[in-house]
PQR file of N, CA, C, O and H, with PARSE charges and radii, in Angstrom:
ATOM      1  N   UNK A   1       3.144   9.607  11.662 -0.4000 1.5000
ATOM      2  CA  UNK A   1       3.584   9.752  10.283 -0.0000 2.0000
ATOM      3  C   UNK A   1       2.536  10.565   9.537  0.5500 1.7000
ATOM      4  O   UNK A   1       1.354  10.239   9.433 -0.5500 1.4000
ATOM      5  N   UNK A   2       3.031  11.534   9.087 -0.4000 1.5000
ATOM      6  CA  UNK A   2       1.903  12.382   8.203 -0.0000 2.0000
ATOM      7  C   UNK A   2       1.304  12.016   7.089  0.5500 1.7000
ATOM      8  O   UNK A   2       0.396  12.769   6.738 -0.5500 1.4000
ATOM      9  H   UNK A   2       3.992  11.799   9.171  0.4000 1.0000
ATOM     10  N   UNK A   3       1.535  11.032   6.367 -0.4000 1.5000
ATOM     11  CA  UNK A   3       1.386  10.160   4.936 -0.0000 2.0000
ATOM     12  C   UNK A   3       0.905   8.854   5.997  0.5500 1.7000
ATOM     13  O   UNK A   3       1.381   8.252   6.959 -0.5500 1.4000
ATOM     14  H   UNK A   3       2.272  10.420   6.653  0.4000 1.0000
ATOM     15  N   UNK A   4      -0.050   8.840   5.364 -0.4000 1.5000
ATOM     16  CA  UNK A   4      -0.638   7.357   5.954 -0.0000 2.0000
ATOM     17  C   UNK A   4      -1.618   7.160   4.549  0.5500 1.7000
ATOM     18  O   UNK A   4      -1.931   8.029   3.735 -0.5500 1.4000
ATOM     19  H   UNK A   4      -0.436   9.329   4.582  0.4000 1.0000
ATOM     20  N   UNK A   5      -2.120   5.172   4.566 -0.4000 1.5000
ATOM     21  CA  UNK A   5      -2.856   4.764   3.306 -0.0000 2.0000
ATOM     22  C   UNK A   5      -4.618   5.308   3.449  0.5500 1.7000
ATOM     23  O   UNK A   5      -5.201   4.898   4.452 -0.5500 1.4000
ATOM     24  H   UNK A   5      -1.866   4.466   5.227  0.4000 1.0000
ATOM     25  N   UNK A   6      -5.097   5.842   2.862 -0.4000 1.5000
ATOM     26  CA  UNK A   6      -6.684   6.301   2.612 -0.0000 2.0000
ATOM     27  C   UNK A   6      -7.361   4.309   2.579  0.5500 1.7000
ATOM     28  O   UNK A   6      -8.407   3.728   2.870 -0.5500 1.4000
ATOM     29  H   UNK A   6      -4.623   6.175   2.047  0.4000 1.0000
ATOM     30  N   UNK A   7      -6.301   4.019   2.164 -0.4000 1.5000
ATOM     31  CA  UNK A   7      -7.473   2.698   1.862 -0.0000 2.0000
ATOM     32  C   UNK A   7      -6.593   1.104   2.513  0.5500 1.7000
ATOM     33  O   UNK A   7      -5.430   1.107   2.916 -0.5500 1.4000
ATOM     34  H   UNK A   7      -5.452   4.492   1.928  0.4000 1.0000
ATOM     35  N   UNK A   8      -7.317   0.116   2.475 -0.4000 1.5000
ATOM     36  CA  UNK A   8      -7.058  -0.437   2.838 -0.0000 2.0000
ATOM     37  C   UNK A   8      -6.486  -1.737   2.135  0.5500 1.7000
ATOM     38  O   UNK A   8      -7.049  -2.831   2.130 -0.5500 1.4000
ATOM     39  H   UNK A   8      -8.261   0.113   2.147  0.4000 1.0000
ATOM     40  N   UNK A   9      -5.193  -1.413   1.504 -0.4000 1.5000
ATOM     41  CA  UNK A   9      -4.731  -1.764   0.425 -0.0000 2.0000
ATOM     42  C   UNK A   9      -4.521  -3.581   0.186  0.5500 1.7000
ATOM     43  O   UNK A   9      -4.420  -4.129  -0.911 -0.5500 1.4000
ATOM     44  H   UNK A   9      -4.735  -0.524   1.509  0.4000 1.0000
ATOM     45  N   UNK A  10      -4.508  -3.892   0.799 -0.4000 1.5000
ATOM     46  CA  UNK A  10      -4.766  -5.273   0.928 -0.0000 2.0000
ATOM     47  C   UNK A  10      -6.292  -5.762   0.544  0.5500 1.7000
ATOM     48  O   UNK A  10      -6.620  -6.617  -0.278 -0.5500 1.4000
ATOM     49  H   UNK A  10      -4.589  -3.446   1.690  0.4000 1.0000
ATOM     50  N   UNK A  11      -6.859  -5.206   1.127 -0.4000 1.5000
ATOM     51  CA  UNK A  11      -8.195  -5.455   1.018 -0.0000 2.0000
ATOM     52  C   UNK A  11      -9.011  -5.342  -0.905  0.5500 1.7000
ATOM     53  O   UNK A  11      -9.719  -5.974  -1.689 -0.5500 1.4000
ATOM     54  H   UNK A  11      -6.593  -4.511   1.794  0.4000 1.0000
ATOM     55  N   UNK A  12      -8.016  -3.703  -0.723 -0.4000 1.5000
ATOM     56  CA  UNK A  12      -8.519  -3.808  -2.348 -0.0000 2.0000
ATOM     57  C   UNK A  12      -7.360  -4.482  -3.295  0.5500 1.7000
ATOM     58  O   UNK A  12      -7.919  -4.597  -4.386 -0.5500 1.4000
ATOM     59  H   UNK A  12      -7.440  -3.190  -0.086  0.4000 1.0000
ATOM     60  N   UNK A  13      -6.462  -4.820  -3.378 -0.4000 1.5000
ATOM     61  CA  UNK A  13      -5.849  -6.084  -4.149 -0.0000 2.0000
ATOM     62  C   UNK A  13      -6.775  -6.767  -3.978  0.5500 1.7000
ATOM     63  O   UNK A  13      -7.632  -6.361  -4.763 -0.5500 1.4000
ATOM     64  H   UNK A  13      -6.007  -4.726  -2.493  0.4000 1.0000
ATOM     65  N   UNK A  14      -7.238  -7.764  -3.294 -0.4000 1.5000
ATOM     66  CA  UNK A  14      -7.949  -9.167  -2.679 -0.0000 2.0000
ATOM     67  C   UNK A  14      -9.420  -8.820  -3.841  0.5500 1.7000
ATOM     68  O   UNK A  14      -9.964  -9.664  -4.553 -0.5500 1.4000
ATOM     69  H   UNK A  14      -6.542  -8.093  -2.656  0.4000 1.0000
ATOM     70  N   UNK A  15      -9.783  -7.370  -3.733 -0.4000 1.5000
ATOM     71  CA  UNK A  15     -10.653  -6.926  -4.901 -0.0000 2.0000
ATOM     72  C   UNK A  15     -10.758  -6.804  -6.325  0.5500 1.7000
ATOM     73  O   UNK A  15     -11.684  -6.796  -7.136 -0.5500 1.4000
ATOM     74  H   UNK A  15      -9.341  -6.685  -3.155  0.4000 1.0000
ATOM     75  N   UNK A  16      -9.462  -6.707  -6.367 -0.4000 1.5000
ATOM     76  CA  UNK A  16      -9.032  -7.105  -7.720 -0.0000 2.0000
ATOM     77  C   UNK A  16      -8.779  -8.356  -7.897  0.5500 1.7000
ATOM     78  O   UNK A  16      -8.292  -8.408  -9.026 -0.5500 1.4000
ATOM     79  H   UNK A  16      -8.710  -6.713  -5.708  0.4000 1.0000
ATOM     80  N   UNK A  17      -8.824  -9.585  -7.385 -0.4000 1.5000
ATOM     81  CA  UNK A  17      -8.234 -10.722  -7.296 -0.0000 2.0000
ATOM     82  C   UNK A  17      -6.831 -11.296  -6.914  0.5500 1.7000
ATOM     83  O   UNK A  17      -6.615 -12.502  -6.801 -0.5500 1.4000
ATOM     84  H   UNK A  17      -9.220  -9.542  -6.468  0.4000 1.0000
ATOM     85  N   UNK A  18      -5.842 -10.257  -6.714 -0.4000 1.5000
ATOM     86  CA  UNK A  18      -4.879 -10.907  -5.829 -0.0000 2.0000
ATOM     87  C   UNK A  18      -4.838 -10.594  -4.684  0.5500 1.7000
ATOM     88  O   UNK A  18      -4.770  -9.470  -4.186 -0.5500 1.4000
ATOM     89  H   UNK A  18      -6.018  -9.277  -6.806  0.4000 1.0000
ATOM     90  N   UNK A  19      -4.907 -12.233  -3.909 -0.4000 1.5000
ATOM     91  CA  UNK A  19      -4.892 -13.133  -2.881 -0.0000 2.0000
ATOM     92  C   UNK A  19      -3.685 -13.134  -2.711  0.5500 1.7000
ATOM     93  O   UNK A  19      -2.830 -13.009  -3.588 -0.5500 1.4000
ATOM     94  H   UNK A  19      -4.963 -13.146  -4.313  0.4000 1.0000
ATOM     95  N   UNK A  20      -3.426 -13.359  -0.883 -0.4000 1.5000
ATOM     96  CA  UNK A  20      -1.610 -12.954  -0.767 -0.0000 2.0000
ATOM     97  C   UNK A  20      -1.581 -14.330  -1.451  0.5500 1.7000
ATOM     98  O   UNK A  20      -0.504 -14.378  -2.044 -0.5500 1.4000
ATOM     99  H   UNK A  20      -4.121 -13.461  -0.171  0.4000 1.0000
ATOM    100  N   UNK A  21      -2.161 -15.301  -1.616 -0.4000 1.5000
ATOM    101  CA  UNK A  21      -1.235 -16.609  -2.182 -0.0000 2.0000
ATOM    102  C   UNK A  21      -0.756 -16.054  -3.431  0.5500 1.7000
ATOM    103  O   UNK A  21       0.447 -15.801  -3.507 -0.5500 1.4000
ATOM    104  H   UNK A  21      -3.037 -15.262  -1.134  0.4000 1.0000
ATOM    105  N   UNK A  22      -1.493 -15.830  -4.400 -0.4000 1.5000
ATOM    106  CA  UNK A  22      -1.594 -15.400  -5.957 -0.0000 2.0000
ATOM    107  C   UNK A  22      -0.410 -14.168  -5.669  0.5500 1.7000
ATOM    108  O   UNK A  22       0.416 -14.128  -6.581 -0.5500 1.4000
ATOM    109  H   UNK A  22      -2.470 -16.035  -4.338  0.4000 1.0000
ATOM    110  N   UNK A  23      -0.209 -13.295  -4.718 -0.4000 1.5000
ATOM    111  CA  UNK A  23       0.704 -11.889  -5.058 -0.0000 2.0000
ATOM    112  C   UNK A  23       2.152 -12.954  -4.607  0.5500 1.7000
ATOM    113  O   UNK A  23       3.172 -12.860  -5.289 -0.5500 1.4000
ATOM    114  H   UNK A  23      -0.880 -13.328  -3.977  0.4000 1.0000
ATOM    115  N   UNK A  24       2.095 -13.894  -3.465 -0.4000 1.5000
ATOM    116  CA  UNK A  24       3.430 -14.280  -3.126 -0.0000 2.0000
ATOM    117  C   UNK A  24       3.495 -15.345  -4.083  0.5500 1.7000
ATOM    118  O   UNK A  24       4.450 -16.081  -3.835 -0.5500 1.4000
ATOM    119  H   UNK A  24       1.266 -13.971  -2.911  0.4000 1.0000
ATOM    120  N   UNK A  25       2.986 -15.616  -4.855 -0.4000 1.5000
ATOM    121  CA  UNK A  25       3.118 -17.289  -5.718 -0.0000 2.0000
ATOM    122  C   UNK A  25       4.004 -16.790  -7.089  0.5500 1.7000
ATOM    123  O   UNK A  25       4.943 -17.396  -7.606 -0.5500 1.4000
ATOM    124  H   UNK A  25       2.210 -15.018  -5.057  0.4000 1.0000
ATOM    125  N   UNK A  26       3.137 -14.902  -7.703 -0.4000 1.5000
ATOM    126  CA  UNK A  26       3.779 -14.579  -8.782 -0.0000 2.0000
ATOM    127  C   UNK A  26       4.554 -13.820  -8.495  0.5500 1.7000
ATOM    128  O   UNK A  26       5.065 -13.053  -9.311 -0.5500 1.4000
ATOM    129  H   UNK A  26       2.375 -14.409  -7.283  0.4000 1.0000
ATOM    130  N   UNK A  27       4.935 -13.858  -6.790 -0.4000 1.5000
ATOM    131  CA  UNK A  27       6.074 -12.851  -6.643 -0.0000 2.0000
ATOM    132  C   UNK A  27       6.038 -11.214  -6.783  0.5500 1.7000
ATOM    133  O   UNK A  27       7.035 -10.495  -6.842 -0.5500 1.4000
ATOM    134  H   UNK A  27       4.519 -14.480  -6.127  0.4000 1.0000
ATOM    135  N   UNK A  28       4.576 -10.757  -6.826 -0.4000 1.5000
ATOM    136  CA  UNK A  28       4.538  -9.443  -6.399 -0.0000 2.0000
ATOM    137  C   UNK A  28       4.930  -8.496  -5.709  0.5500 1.7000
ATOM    138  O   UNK A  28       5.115  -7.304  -5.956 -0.5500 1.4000
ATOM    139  H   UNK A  28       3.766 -11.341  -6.778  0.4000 1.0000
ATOM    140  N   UNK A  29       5.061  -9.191  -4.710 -0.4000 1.5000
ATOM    141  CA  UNK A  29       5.269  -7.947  -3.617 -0.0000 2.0000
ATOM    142  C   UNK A  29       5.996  -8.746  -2.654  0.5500 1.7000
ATOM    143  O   UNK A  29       5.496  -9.870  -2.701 -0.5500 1.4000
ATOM    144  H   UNK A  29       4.911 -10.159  -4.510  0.4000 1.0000
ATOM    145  N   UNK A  30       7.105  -8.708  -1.647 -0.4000 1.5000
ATOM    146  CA  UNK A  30       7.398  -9.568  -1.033 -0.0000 2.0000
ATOM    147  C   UNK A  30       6.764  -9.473   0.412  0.5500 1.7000
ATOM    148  O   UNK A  30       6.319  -8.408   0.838 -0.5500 1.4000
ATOM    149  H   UNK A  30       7.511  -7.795  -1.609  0.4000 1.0000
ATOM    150  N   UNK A  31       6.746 -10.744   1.202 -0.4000 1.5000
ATOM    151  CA  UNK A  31       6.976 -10.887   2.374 -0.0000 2.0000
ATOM    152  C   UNK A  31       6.897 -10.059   3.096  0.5500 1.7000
ATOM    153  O   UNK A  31       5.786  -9.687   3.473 -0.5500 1.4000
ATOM    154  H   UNK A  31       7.108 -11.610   0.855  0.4000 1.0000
ATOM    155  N   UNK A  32       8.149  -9.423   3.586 -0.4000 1.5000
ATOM    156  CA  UNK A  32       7.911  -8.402   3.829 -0.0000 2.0000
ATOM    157  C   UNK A  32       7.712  -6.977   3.919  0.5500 1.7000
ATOM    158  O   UNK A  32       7.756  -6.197   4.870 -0.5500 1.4000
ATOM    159  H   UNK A  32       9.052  -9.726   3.279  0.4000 1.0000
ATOM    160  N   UNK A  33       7.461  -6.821   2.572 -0.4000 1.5000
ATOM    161  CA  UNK A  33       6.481  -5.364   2.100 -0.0000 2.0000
ATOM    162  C   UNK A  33       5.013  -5.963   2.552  0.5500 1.7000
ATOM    163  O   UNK A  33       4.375  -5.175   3.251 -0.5500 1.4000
ATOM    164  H   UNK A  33       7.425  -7.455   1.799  0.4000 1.0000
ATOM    165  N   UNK A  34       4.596  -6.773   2.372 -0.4000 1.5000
ATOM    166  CA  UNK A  34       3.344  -7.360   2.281 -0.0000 2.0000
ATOM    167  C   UNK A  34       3.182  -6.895   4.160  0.5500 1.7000
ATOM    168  O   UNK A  34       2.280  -6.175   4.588 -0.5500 1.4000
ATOM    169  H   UNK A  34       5.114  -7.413   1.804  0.4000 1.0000
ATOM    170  N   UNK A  35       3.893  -7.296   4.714 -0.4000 1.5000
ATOM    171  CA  UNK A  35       3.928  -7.264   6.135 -0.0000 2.0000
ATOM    172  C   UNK A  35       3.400  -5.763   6.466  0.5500 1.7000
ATOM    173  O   UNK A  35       2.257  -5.497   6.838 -0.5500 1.4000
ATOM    174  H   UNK A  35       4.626  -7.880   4.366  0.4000 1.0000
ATOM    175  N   UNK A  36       4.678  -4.634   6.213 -0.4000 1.5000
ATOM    176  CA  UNK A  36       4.383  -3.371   6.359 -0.0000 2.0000
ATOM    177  C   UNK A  36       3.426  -2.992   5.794  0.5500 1.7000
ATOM    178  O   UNK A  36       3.062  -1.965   6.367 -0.5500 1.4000
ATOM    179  H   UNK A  36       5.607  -4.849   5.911  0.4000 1.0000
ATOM    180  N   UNK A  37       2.662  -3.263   4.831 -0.4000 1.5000
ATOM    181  CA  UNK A  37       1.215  -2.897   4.257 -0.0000 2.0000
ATOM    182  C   UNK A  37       0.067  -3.231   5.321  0.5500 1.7000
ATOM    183  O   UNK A  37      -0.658  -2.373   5.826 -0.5500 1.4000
ATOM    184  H   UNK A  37       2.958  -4.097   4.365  0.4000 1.0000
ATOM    185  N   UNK A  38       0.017  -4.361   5.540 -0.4000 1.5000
ATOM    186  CA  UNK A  38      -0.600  -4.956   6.838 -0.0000 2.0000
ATOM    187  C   UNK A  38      -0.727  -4.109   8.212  0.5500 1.7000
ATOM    188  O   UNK A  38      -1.795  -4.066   8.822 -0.5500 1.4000
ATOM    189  H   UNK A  38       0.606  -5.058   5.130  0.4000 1.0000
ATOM    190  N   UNK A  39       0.633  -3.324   8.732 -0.4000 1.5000
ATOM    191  CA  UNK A  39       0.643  -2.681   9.662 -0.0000 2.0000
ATOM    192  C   UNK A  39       0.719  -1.309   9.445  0.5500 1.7000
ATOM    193  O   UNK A  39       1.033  -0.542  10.355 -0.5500 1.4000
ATOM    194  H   UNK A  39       1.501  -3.358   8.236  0.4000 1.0000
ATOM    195  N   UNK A  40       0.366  -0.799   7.917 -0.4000 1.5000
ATOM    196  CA  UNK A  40       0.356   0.862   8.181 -0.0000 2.0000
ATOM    197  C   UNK A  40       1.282   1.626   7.454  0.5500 1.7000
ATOM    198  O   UNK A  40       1.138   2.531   6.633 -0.5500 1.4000
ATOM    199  H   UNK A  40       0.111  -1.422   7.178  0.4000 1.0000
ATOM    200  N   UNK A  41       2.693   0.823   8.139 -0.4000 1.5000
ATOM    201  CA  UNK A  41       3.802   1.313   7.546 -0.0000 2.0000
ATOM    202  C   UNK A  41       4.247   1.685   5.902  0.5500 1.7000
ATOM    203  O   UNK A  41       3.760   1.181   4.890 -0.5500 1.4000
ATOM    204  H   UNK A  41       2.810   0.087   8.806  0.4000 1.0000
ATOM    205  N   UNK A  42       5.348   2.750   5.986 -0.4000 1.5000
ATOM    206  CA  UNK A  42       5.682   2.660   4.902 -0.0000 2.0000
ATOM    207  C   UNK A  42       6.503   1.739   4.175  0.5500 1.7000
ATOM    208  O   UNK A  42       7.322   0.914   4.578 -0.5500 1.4000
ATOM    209  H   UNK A  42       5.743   3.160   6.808  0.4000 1.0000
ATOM    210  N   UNK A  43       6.053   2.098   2.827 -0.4000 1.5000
ATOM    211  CA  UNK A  43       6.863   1.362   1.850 -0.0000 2.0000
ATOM    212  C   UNK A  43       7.795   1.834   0.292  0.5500 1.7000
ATOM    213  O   UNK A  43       7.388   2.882  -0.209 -0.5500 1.4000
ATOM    214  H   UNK A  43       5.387   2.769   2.500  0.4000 1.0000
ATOM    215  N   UNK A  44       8.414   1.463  -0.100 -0.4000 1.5000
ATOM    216  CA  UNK A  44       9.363   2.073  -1.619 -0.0000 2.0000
ATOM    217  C   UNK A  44       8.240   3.008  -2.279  0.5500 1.7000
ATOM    218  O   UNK A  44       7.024   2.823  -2.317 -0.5500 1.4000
ATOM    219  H   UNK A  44       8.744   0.611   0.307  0.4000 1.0000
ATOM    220  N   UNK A  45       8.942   3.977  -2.745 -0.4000 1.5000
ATOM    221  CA  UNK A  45       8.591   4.494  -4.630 -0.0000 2.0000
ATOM    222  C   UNK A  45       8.306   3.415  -5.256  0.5500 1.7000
ATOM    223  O   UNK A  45       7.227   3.437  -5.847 -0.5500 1.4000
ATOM    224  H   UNK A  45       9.930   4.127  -2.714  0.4000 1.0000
ATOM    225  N   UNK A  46       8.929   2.452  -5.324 -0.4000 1.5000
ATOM    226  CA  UNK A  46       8.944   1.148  -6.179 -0.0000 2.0000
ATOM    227  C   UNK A  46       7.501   0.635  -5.869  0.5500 1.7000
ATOM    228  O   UNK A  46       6.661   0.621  -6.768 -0.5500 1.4000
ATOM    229  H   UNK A  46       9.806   2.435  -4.844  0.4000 1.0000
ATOM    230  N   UNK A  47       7.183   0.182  -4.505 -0.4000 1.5000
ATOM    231  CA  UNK A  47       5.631  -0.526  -4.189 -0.0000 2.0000
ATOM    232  C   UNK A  47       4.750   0.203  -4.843  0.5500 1.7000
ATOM    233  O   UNK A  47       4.104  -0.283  -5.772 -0.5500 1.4000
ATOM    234  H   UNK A  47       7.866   0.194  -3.775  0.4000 1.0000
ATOM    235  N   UNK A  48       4.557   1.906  -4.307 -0.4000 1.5000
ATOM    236  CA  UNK A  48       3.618   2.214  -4.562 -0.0000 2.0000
ATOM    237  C   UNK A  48       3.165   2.235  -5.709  0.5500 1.7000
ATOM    238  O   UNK A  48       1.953   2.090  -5.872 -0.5500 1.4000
ATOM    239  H   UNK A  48       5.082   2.300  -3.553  0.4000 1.0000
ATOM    240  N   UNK A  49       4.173   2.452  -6.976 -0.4000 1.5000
ATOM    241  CA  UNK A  49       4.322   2.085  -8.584 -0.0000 2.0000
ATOM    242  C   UNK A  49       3.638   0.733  -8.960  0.5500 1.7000
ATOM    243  O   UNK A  49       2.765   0.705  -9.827 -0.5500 1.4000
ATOM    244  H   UNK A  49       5.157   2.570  -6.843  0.4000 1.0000
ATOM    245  N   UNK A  50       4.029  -0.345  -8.321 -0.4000 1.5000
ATOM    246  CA  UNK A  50       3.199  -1.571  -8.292 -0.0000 2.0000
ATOM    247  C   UNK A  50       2.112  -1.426  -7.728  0.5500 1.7000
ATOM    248  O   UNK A  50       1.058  -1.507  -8.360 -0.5500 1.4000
ATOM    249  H   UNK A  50       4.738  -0.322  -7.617  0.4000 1.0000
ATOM    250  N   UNK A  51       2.146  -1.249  -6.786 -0.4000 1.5000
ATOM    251  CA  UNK A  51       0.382  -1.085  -6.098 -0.0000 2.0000
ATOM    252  C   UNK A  51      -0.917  -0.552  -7.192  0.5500 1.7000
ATOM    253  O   UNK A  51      -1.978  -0.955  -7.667 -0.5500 1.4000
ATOM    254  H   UNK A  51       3.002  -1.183  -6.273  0.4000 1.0000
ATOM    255  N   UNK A  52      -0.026   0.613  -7.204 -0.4000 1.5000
ATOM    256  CA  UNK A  52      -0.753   1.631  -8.152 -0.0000 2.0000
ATOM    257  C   UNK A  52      -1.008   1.001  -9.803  0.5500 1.7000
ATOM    258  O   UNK A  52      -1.996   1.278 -10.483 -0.5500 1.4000
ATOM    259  H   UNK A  52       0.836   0.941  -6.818  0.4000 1.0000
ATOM    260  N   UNK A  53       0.056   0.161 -10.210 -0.4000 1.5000
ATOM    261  CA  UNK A  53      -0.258  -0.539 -11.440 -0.0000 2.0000
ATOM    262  C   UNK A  53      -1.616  -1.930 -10.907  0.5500 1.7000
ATOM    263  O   UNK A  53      -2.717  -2.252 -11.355 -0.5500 1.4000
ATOM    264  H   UNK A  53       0.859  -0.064  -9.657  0.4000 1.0000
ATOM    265  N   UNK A  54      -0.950  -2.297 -10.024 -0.4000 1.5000
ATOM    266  CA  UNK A  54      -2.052  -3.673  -9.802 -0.0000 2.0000
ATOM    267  C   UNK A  54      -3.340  -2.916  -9.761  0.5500 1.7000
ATOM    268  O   UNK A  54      -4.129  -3.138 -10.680 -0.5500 1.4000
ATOM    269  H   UNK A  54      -0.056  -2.036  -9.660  0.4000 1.0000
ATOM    270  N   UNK A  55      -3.727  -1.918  -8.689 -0.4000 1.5000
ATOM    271  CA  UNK A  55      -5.190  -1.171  -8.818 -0.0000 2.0000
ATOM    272  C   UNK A  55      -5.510  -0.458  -9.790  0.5500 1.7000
ATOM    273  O   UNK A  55      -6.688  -0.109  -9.866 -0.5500 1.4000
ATOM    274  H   UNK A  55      -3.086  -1.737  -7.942  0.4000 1.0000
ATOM    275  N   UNK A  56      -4.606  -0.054 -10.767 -0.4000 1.5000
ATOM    276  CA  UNK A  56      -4.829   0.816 -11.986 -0.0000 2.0000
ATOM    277  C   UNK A  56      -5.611   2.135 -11.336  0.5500 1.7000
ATOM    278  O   UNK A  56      -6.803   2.411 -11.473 -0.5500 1.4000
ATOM    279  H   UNK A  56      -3.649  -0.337 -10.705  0.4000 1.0000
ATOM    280  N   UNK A  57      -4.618   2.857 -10.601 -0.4000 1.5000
ATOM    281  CA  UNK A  57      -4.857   4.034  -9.762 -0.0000 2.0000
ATOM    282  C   UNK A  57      -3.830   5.151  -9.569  0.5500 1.7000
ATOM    283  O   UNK A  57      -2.880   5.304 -10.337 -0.5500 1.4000
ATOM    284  H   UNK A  57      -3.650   2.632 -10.489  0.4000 1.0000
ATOM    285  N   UNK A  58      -4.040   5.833  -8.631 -0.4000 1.5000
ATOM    286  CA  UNK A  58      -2.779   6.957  -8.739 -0.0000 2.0000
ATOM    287  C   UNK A  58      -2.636   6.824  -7.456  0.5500 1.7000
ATOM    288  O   UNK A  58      -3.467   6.340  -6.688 -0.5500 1.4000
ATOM    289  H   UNK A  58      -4.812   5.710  -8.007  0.4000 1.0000
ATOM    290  N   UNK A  59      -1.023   7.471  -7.048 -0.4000 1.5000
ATOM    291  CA  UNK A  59      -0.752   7.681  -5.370 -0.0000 2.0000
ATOM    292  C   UNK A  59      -1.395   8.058  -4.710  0.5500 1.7000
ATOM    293  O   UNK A  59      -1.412   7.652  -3.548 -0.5500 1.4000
ATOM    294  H   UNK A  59      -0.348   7.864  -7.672  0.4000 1.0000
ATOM    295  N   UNK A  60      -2.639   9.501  -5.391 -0.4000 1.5000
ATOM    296  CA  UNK A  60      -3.190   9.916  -4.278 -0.0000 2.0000
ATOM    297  C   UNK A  60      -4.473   9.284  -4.049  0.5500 1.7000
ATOM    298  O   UNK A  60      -5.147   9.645  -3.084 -0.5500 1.4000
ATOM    299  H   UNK A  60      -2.625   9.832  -6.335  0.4000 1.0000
ATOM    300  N   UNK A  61      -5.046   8.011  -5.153 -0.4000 1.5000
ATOM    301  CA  UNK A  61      -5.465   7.216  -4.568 -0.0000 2.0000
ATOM    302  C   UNK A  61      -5.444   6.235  -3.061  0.5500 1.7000
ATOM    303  O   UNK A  61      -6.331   6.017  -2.235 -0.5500 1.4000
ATOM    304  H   UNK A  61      -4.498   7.718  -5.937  0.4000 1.0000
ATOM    305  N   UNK A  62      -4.285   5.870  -3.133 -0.4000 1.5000
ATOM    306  CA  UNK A  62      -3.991   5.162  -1.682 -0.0000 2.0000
ATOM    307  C   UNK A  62      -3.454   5.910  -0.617  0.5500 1.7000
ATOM    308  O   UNK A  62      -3.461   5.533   0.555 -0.5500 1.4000
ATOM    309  H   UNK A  62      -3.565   6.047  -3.804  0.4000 1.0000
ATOM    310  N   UNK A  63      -2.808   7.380  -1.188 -0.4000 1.5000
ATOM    311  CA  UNK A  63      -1.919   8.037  -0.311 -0.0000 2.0000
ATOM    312  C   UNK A  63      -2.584   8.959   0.028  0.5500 1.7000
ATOM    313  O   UNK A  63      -3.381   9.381  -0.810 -0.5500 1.4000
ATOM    314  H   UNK A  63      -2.802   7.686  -2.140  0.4000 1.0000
ATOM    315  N   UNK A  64      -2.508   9.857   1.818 -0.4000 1.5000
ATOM    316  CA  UNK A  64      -2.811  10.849   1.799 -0.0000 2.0000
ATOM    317  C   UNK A  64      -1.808  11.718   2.941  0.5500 1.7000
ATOM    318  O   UNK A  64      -1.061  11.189   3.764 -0.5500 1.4000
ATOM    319  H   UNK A  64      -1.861   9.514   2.499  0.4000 1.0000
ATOM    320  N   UNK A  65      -2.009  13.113   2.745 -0.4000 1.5000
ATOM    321  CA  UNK A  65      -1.218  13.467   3.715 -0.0000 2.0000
ATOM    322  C   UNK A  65      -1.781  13.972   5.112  0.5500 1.7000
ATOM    323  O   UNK A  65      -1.987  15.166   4.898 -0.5500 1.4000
ATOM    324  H   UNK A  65      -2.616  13.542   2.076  0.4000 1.0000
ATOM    325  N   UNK A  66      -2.094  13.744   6.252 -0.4000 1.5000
ATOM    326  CA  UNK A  66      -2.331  14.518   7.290 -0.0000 2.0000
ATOM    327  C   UNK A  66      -1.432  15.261   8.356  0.5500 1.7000
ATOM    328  O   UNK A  66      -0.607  14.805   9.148 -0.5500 1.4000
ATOM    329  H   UNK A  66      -1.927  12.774   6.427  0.4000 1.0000
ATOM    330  N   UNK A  67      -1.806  16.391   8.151 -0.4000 1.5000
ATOM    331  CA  UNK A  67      -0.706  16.947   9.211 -0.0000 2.0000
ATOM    332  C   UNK A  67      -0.924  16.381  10.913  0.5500 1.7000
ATOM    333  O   UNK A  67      -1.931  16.025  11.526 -0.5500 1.4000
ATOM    334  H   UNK A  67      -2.476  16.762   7.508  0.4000 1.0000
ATOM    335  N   UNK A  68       0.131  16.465  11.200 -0.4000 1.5000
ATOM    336  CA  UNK A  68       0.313  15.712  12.722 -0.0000 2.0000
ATOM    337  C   UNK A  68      -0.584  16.627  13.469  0.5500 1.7000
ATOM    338  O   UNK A  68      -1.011  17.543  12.765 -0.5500 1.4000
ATOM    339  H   UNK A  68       0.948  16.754  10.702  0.4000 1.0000
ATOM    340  N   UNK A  69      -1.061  16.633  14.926 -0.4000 1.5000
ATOM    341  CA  UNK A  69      -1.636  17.328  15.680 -0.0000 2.0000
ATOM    342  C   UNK A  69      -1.257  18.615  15.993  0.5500 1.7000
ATOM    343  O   UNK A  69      -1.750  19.734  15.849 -0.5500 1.4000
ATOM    344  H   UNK A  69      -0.714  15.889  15.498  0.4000 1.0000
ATOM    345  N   UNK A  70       0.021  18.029  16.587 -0.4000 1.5000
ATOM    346  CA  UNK A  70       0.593  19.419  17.457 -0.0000 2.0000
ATOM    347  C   UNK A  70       1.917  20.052  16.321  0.5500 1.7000
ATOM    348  O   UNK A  70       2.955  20.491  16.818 -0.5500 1.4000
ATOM    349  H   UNK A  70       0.421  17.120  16.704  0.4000 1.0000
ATOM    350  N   UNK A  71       1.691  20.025  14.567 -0.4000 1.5000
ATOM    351  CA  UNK A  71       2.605  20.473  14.252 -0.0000 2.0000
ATOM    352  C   UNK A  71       3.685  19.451  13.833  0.5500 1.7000
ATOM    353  O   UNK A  71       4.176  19.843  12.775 -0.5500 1.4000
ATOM    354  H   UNK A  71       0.848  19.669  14.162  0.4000 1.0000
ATOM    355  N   UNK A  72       4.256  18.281  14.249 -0.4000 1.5000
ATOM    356  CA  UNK A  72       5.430  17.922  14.114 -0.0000 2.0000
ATOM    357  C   UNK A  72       5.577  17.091  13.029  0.5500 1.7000
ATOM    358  O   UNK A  72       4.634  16.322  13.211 -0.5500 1.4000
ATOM    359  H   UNK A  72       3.858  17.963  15.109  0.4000 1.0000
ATOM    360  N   UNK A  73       6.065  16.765  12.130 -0.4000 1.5000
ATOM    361  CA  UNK A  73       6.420  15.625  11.228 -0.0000 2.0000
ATOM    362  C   UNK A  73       6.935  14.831  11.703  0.5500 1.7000
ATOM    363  O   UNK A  73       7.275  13.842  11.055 -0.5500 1.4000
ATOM    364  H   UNK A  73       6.832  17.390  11.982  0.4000 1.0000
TER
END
């Protein structure tokens, strides 16, 4: 995937103070978005809007683009 996270977005929530208890308790983010964050994967326009509000940051904060090796998307 050519878009992969620069950071380790879990990690910095947990830096800001939400704890998956605290993000699943007030219902932040669900289950399983929370999951695909965990493994890399992508997620909504919608998350990254939240993400980006919870860190008070921009996409290309968490987002970056690398081109594939051999060319391919």
């Amino acid at each position: 995937m050519p878009v992969q996270y620069k950071i380790n977005v879990l990690a910095a929530l947990k830096e800001k103070g939400y704890t998956t208890s605290k993000i699943r308790n007030e219902k932040l983010i669900g289950e399983a978005t929370m999951q695909r964050l965990r493994h890399g994967k992508s997620v909504s326009y919608e998350v990254i809007a939240k993400l980006c509000k919870l860190l008070d940051c921009q996409p290309g904060d968490i987002l970056e683009y690398v081109p594939d090796e051999n060319g391919d998307e």
